[in-house]
BAMAR-497334 format. One line per 4 residues: number of its first residue (from 1); their letters; for each residue x, y negated, z of C-alpha. Coordinates in nm, 2 decimals. Example, Ala and Ser with C-alpha at 12.3 -4.5 7.8 and 13.67 -1.06 7.14 Angstrom:
<sites>
1> as> 1.23 0.45 0.78 | 1.37 0.11 0.71
</sites>
This chain:
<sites>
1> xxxx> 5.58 -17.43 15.45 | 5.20 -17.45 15.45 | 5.10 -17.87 15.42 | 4.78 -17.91 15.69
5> xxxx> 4.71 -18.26 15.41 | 4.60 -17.96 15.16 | 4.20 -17.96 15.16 | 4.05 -17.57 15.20
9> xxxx> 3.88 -17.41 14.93 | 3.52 -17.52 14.98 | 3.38 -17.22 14.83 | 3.64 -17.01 15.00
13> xxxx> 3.54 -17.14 15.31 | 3.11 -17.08 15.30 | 3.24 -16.69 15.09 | 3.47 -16.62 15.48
17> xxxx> 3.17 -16.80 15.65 | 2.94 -16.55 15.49 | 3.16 -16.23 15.50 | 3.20 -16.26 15.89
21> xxxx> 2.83 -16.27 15.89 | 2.81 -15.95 15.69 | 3.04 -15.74 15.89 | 2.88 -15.86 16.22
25> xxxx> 2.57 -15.71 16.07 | 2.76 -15.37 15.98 | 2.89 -15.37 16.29 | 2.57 -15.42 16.48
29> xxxx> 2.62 -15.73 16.70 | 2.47 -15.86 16.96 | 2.19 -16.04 16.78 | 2.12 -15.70 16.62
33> xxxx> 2.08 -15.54 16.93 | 1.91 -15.81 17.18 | 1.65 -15.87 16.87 | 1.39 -15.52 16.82
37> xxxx> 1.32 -15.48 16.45 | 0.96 -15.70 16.39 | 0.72 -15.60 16.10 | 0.64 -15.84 15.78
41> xxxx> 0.80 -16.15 15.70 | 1.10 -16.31 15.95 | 1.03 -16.62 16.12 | 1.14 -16.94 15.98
45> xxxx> 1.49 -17.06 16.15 | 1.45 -17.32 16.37 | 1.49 -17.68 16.28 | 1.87 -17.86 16.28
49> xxxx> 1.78 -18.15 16.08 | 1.53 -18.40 16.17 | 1.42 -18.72 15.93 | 1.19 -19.04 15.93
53> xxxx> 1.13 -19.32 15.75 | 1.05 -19.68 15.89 | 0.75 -19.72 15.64 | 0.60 -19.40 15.74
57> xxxx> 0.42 -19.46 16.10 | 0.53 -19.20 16.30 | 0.61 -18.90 16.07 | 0.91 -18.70 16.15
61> xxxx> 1.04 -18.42 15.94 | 1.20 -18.16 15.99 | 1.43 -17.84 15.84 | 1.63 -17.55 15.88
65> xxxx> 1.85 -17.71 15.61 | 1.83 -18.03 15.49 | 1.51 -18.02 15.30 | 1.37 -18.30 15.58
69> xxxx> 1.60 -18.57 15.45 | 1.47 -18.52 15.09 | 1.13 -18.52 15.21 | 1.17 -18.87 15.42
73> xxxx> 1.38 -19.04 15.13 | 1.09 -18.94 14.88 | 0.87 -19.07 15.14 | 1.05 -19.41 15.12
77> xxxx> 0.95 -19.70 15.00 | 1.27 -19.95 14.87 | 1.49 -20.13 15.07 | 1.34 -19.88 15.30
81> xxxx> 1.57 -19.73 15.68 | 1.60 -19.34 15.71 | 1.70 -19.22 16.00 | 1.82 -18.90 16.08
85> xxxx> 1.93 -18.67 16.36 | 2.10 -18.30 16.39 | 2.26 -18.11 16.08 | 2.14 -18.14 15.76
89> xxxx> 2.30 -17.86 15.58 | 2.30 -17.72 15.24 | 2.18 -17.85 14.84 | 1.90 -17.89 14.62
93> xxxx> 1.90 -17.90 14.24 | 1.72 -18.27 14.18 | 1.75 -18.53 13.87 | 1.94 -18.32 13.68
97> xxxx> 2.25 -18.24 13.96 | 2.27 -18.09 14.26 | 2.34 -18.24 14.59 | 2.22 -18.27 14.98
101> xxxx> 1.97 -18.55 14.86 | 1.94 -18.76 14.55 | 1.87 -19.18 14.63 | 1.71 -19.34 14.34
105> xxxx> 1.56 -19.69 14.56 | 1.73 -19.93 14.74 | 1.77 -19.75 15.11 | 1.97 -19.77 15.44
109> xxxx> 2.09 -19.44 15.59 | 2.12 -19.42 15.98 | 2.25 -19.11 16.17 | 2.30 -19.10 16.52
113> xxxx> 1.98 -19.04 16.63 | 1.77 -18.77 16.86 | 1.43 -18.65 16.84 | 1.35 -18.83 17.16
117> xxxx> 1.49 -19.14 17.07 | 1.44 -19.32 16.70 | 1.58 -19.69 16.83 | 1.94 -19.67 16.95
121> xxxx> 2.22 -19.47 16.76 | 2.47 -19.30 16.95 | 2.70 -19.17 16.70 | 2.98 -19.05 16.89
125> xxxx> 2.79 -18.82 17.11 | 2.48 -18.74 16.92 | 2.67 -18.73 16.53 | 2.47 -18.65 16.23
129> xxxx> 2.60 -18.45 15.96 | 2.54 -18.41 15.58 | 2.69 -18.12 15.49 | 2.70 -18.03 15.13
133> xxxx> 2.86 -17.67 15.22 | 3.07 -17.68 14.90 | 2.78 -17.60 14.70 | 2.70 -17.92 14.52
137> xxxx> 2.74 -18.30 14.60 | 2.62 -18.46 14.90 | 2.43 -18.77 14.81 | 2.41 -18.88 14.45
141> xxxx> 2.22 -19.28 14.41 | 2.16 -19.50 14.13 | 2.07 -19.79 14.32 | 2.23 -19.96 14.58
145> xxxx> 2.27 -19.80 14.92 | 2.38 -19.87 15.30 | 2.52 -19.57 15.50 | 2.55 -19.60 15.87
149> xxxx> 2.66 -19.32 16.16 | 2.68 -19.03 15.94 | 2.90 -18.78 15.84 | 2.91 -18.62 15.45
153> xxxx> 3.17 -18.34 15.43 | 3.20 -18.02 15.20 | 3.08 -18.23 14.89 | 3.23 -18.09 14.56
157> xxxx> 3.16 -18.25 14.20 | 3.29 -17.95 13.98 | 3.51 -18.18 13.80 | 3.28 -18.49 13.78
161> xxxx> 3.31 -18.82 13.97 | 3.22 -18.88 14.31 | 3.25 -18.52 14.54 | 3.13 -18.66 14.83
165> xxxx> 2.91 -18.96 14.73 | 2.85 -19.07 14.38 | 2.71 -19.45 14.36 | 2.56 -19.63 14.06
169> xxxx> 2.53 -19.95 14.24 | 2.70 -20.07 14.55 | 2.76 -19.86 14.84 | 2.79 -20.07 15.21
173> xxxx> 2.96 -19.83 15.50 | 2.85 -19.95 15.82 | 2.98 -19.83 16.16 | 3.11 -19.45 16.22
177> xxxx> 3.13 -19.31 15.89 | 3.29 -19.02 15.81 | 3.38 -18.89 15.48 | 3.58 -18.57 15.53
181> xxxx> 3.67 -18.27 15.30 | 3.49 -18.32 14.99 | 3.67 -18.29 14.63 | 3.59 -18.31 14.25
185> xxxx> 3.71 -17.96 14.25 | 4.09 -17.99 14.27 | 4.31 -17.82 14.48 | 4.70 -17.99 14.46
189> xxxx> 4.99 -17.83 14.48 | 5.22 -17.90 14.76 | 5.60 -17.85 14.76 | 5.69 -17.58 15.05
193> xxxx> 6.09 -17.82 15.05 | 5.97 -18.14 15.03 | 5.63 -18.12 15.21 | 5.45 -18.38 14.94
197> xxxx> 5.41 -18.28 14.63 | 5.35 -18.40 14.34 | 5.25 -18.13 14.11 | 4.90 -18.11 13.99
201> xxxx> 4.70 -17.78 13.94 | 4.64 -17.78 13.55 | 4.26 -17.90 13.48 | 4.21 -18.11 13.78
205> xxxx> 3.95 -18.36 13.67 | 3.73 -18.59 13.84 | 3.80 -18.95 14.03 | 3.67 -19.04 14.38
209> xxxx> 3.72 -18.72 14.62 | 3.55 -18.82 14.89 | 3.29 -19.13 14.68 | 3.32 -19.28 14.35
213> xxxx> 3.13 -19.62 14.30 | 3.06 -19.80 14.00 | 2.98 -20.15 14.19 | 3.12 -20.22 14.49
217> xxxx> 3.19 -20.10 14.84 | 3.16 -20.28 15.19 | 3.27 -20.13 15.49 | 3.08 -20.35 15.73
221> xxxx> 3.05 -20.42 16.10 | 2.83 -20.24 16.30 | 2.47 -20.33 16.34 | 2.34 -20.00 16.52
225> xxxx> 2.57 -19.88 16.81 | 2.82 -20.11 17.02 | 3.02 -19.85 17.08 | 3.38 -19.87 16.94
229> xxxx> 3.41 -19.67 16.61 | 3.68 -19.54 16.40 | 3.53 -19.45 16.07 | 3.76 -19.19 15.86
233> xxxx> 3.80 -19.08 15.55 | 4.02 -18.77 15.54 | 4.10 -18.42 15.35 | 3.93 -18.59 15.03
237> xxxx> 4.10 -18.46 14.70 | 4.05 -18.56 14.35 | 4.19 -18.41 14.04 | 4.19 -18.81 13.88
241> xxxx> 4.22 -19.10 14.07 | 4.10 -19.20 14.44 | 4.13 -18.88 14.62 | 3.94 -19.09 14.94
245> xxxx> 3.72 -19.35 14.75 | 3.78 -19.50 14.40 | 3.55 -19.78 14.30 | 3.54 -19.98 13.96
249> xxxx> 3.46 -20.29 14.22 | 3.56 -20.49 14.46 | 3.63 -20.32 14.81 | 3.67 -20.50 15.17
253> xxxx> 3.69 -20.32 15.51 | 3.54 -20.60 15.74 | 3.68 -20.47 16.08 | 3.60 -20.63 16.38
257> xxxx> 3.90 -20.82 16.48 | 3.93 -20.57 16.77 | 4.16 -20.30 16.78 | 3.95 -20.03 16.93
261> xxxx> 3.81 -20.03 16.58 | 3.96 -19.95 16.31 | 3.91 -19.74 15.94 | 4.14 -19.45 15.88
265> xxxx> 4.22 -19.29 15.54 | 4.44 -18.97 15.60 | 4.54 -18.65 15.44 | 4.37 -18.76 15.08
269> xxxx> 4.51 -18.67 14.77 | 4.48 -18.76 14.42 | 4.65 -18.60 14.10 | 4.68 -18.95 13.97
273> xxxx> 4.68 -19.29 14.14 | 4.57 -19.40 14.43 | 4.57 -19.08 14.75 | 4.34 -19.25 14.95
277> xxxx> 4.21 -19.52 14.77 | 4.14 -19.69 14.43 | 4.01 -20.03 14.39 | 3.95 -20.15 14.01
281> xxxx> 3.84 -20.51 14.16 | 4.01 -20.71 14.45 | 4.04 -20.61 14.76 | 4.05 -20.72 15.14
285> xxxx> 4.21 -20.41 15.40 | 4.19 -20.55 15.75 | 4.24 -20.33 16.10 | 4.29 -20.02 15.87
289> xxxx> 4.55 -19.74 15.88 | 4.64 -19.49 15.56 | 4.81 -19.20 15.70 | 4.97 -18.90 15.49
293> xxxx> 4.77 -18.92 15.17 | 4.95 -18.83 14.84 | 4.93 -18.96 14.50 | 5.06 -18.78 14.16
297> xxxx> 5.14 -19.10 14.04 | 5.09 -19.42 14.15 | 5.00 -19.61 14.54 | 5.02 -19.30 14.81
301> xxxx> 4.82 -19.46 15.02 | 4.62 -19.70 14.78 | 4.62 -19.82 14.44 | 4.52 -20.23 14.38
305> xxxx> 4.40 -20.30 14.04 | 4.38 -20.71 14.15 | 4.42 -20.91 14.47 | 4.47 -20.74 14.78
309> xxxx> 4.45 -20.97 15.15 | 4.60 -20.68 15.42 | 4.58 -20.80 15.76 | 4.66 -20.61 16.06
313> xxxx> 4.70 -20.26 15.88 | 4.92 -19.96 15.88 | 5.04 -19.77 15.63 | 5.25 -19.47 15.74
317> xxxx> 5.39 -19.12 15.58 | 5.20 -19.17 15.26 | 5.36 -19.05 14.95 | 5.38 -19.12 14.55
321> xxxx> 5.52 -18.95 14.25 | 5.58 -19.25 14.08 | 5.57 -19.61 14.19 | 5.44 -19.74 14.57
325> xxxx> 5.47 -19.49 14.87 | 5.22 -19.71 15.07 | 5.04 -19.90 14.80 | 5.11 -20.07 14.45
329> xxxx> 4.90 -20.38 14.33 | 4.89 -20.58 14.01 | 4.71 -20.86 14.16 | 4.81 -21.13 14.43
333> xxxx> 4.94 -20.95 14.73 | 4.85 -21.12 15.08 | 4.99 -20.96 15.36 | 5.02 -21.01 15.74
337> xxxx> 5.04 -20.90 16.10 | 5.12 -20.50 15.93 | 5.36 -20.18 15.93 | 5.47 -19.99 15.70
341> xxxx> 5.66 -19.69 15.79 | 5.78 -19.34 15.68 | 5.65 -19.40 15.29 | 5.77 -19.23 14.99
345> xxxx> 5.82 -19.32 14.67 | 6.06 -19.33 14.35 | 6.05 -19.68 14.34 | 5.93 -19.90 14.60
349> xxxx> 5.85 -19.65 14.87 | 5.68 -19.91 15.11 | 5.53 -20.06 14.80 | 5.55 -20.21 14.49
353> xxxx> 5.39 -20.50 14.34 | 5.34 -20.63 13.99 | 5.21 -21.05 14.03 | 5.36 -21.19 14.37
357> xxxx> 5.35 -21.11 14.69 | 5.32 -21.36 15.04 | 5.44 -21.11 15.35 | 5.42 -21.26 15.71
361> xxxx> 5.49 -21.06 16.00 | 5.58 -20.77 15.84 | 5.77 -20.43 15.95 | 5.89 -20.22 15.72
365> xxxx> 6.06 -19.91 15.85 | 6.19 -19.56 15.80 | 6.09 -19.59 15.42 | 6.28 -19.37 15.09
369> xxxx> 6.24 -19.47 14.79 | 6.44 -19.20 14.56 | 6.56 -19.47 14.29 | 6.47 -19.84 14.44
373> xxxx> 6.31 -20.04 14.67 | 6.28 -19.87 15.03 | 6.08 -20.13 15.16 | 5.90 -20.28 14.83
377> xxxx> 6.01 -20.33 14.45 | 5.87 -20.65 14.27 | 5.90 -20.66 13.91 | 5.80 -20.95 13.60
381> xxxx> 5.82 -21.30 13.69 | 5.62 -21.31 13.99 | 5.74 -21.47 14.30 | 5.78 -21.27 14.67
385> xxxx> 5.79 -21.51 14.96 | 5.87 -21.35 15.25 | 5.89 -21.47 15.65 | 5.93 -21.27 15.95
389> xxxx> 5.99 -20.91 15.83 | 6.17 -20.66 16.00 | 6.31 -20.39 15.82 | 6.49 -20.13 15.98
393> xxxx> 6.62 -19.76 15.87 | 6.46 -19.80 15.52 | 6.66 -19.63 15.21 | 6.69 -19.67 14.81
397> xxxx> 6.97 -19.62 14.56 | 6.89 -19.94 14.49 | 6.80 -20.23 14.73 | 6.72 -20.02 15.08
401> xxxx> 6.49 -20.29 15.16 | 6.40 -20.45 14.85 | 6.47 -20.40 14.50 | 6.38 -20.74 14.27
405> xxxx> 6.36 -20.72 13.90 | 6.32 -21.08 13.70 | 6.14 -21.24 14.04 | 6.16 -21.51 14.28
409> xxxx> 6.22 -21.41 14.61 | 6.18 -21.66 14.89 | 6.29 -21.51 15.23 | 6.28 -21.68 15.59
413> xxxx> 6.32 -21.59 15.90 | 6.38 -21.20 15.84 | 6.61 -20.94 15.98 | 6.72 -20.67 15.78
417> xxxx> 6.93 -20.41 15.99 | 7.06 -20.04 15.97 | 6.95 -19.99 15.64 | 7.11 -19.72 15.33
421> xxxx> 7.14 -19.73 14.99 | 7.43 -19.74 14.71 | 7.36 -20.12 14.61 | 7.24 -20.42 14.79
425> xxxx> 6.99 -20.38 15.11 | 6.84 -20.68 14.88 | 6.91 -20.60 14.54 | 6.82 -20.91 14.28
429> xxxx> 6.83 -20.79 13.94 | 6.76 -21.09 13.64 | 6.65 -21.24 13.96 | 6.72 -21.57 14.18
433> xxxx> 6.57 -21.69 14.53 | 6.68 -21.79 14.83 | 6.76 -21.62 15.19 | 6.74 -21.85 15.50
437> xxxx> 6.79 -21.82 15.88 | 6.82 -21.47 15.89 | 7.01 -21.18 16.00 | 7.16 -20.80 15.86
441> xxxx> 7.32 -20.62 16.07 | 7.47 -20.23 16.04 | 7.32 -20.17 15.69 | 7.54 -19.95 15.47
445> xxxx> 7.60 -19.92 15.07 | 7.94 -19.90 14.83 | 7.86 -20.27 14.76 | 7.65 -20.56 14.86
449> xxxx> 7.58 -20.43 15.25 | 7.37 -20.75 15.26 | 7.28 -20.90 14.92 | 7.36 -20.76 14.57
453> xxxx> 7.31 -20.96 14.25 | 7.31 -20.87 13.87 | 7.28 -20.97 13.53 | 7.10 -20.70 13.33
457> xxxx> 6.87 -20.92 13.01 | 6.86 -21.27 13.13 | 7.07 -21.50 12.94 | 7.04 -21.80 13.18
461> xxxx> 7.20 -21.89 13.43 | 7.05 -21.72 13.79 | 7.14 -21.84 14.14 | 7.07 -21.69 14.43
465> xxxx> 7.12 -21.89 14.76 | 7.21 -21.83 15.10 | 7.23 -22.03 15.38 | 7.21 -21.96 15.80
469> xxxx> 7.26 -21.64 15.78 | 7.40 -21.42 16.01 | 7.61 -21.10 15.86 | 7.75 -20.83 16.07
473> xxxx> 7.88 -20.50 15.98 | 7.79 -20.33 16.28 | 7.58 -20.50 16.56 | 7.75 -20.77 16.69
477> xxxx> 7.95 -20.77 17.07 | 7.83 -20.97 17.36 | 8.17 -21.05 17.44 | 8.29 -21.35 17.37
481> xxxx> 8.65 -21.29 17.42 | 8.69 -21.01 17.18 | 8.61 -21.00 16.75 | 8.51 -20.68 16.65
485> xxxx> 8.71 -20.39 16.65 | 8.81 -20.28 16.31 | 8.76 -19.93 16.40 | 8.36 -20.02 16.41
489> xxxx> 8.32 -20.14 16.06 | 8.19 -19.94 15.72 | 8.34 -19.97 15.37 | 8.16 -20.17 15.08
493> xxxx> 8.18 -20.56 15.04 | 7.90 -20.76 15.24 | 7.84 -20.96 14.92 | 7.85 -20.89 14.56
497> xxxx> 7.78 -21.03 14.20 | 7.78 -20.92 13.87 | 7.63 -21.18 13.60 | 7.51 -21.39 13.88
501> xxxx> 7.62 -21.69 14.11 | 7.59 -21.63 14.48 | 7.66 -21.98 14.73 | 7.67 -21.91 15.05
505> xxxx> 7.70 -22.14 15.34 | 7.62 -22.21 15.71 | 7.65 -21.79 15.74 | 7.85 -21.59 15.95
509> xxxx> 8.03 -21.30 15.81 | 8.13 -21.02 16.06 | 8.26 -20.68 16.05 | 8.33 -20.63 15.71
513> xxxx> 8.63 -20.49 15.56 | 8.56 -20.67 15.17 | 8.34 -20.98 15.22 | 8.33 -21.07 14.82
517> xxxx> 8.31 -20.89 14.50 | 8.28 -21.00 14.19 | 8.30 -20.81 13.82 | 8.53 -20.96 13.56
521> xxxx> 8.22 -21.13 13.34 | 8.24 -21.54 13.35 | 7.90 -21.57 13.50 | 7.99 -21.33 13.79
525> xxxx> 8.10 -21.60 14.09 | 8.02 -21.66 14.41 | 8.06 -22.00 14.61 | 8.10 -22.06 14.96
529> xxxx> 8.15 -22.31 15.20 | 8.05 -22.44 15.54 | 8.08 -22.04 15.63 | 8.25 -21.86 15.96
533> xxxx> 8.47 -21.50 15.91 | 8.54 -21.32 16.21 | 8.83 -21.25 16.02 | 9.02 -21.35 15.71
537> xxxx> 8.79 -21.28 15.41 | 8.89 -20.95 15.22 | 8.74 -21.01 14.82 | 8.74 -20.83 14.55
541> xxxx> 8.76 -20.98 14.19 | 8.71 -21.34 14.04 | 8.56 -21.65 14.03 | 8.49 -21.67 14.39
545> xxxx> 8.61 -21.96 14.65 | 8.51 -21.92 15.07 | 8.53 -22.33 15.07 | 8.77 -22.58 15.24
549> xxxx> 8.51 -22.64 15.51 | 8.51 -22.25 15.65 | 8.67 -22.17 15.93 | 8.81 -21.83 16.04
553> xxxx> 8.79 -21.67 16.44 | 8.59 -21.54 16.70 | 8.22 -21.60 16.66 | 8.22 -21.55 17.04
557> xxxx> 7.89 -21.41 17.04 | 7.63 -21.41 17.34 | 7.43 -21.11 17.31 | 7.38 -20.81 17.01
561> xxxx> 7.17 -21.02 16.85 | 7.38 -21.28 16.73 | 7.28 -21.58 16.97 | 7.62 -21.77 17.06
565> xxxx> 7.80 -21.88 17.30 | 7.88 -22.22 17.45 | 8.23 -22.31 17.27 | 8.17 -22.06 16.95
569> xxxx> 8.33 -22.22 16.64 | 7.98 -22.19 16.46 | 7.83 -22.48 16.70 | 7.81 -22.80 16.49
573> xxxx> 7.98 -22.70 16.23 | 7.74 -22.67 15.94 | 7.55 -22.86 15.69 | 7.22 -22.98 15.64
577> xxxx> 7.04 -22.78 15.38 | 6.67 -22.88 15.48 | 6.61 -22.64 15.73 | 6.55 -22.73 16.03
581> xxxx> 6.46 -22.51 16.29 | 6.64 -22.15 16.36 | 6.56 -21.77 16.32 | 6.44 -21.79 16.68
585> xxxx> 6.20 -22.10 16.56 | 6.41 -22.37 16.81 | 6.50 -22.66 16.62 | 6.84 -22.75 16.43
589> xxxx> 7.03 -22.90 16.51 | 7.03 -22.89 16.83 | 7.35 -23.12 16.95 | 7.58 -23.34 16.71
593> xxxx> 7.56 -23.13 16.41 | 7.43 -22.79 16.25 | 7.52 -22.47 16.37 | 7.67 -22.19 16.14
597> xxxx> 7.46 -21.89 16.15 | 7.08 -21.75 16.25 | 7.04 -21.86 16.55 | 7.14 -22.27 16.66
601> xxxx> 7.29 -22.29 17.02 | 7.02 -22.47 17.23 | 7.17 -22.76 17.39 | 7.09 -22.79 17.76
605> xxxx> 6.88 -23.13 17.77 | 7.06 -23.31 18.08 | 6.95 -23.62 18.31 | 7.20 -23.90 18.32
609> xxxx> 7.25 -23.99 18.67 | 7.38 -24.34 18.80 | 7.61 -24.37 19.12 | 7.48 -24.63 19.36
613> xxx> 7.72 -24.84 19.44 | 7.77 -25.08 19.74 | 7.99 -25.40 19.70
</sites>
């Protein structure tokens, strides 16, 4: 199967490019023929690229290639605007390397313009284009640069840093940039079964397909056009690391709060880490969506050397080797208002972080990790606190939606539902935390459907706890008359513990045909009270008590998500554990006691009415 992420050969591209000129010559074309044979030297092509400076008065240049922007950047004095208009094609050997133009002051970089018109930008419908035609880079600087409306593409390093842009000082994006289908000269391999591959070609070299930076880069909001924009940076490869953008800096998208703008990274690949991106500082994502790129190694989509903020971002279909379909970070992870969806990974195919993480508002769907964590993987003492995800159809071996080694894991308010793997849709390994006012329903594995906990170094004691929860095997039935039918349920125990102490209470457990299982070890128990069973619990091994407070029956539920109804058993019958409103945010309780379960039935608020009475 041919993968449409896999850059063209550059070169291949200009040597079809300039044997379909060839043969149209052979064959005498129409040019040929409308064009009578004219004596001495041919006339010089007409301009496509036009260039001025704002310290020159007046002077425009102008070039069949791209000669004008060299002229007008020489021309320049620092801290200096360019501004350009057309296609500015082709490479000149300057400084040493060879590139569309070589920057050695401080300069902004406009495109967008006409001939006719210097003041107002109109990328969209007037775009201007550096293309390097896969005959050198595209723009090489040593100092510190701002590029704004333009489009480099076809930039190739020959191994070296930086095929598209390479920046000694800090580069700042502004507006409708477009970095598209430049490389350091690598061209991956991709698997015809598996559609992502992760087998590089041998010698790729070279980090930063589409721009390496040695400072920092800025992508900031738009000074020259108000015109939405979308700037993208697609079909970059690199044989190292970054196949988009890799930067030994800090990097920050600064989008504009508006949703008609928004960055895109797709189709980038690296042979190491980071397919789209590769941040060595911290880093703040915001209204940005990475979208099929590939890493060898490490973070499909991105690769976080320290502190990431994501806000209002996507990542979707990207794809590791290693370790974080979507991303991996070793800093601070901040993270709201996002998806991610359709990743791919060994372990951690949403992501996978190293230090902590603080998710809000988070969906996390249709993710495979091959080994664990289809949602994320957290490792090494760091804490994961976690309110309002959804995670839906993700898979793992281990922990579908999460796989926890040695962590923390604070979780609130989160619904975990129709997810797959062998052990634990959470999976806490040397691990503790605790999972409140919540709901899994439908999610599948030989043990631990809902939570799986185990001992594998740690010598203390671990606890995990859980409290107003709501478990259901399959999605729970609006009818309150009727408990599930056992013809609905799937094997493997909703909860289980080796080396670790589960206590549970305030939850509902529905649907299952084994509730509890425990291995034989001392430190394997789990302790529940306060709880309701649709049905007598079914458990599996030792050390484990349901609680003399627990009743068994109909949960008499009011809808498939688990709201109940007036006279279910749940209704008062919990216990105070410090929370105090419900998954639905309503408080608890609600009448004389706590309610069992995610969701606390809201007591109708009712005006006491006096008879008038006549003596």
């Amino acid at each position: 199967m041919t993968d449409t992420r896999r850059p063209i050969s550059l070169l291949t591209s200009v040597a079809l490019g300039l044997g379909g000129a060839l043969l149209l010559l052979l064959a005498g074309g129409p040019s040929a023929a409308a064009a009578p044979a004219r004596a001495g030297l041919n006339p010089p092509l007409p301009a496509k690229c036009f260039a001025r400076d704002d310290s020159a008065t007046g002077t425009v240049y102008s070039s069949a290639d791209s000669a004008a922007v060299r002229s007008a950047v020489a021309a320049a004095v620092p801290s200096d605007t360019v501004r350009l208009a057309g296609a500015c094609n082709g490479v000149a050997a300057q400084g040493g390397t060879t590139q569309t133009v070589l920057i050695n002051k401080v300069l902004t970089v406009v495109g967008g313009y006409t001939t006719t018109d210097w003041a107002e930008s109109f990328p969209i419908t007037q775009p201007t284009i550096l293309d390097a035609q896969g005959l050198g880079r595209v723009i090489t600087a040593s100092a510190d640069i701002t590029i704004a409306e333009l489009t480099v593409q076809h930039g190739i390093s020959f191994g070296g840093d930086g095929g598209g842009i390479f920046a000694r000082g800090k580069l700042t994006l502004m507006g409708a940039v477009n970095i598209l289908s430049n490389t350091t000269g690598y061209s991956p391999i991709v698997s015809s079964a598996s559609g992502a591959s992760l087998a590089p070609s041998p010698g790729g070299t070279g980090n930063g397909g589409g721009a390496y930076v040695r400072k920092v880069v800025d992508f900031n909001a738009d000074e020259y056009t108000d015109l939405p924009v979308q700037p993208r940076v697609v079909n970059n490869s690199a044989g190292g690391d970054g196949g988009g953008i890799d930067t030994d800096g800090n990097f920050s998208v600064s989008f504009f709060n508006d949703l008609l703008d928004q960055a895109a990274f797709d189709s980038n690949y690296a042979g190491g880490n980071g397919g789209a991106l590769k941040v060595g500082g911290n880093a703040t994502v915001i209204f940005t969506t990475f979208s099929s790129n590939i890493a060898n190694t490490d973070g499909g989509g991105a690769y976080f050397s320290g502190n990431a903020n994501i806000d209002h971002s996507t990542f979707t279909g990207d794809a590791a080797g290693v370790n974080g379909g979507g991303f991996i970070i070793f800093g601070m992870l901040q993270m709201s208002n996002s998806q991610i969806d359709h990743n791919s990974a060994t372990n951690g195919a949403g992501f996978y972080t190293q230090s902590g993480a603080t998710l809000t508002q988070i969906a996390c769907l249709y993710n495979v990790g091959t080994y664990g964590g289809g949602c994320w993987a957290a490792i090494s003492e760091s804490q994961v606190n976690a309110t309002q995800l959804s995670a839906y159809n993700n898979q793992a071996v281990f922990g579908s939606v999460a796989d926890m080694y040695q962590v923390l894991a604070l979780i609130y308010s989160s619904q975990f539902n129709n997810n797959t793997s062998q052990t634990g849709t959470l999976y806490f390994v040397d691990a503790t935390g605790r999972i409140v006012n919540s709901s899994a329903s439908g999610n599948r594995a030989n043990e631990g459907r809902v939570v799986a906990v185990s001992r594998f170094l740690r010598a203390e004691q671990l606890a995990v706890e859980i409290a107003y929860l709501s478990a259901f095997g399959v999605a729970p039935s609006a009818s309150s008359a009727q408990p599930l039918a056992s013809t609905s349920v799937l094997t493997g125990s909703a909860f289980s513990s080796v080396g670790i102490s589960l206590e549970i209470s305030d939850t509902i457990v529905s649907g299952f045909p084994y509730v509890f299982q425990t291995d034989s070890a001392p430190s394997s128990t789990i302790r529940g009270d306060y709880n309701l069973f649709d049905a007598k619990p079914v458990i599996s091994g030792t050390n484990i008590t349901t609680g003399t407070h627990s009743l068994v029956g109909n949960p008499m539920f009011a809808d498939n998500l688990g709201h109940l109804s007036a006279g279910s058993p749940a209704i008062d019958h919990g216990i105070d554990v410090g929370i105090y409103t419900d998954l639905d945010g309503n408080p608890r309780p609600s009448g004389h006691g706590f309610d069992i379960g995610a969701y606390e039935f809201q007591v109708a608020m009712q005006k006491l009415f006096l008879p008038l009475t006549r003596k």
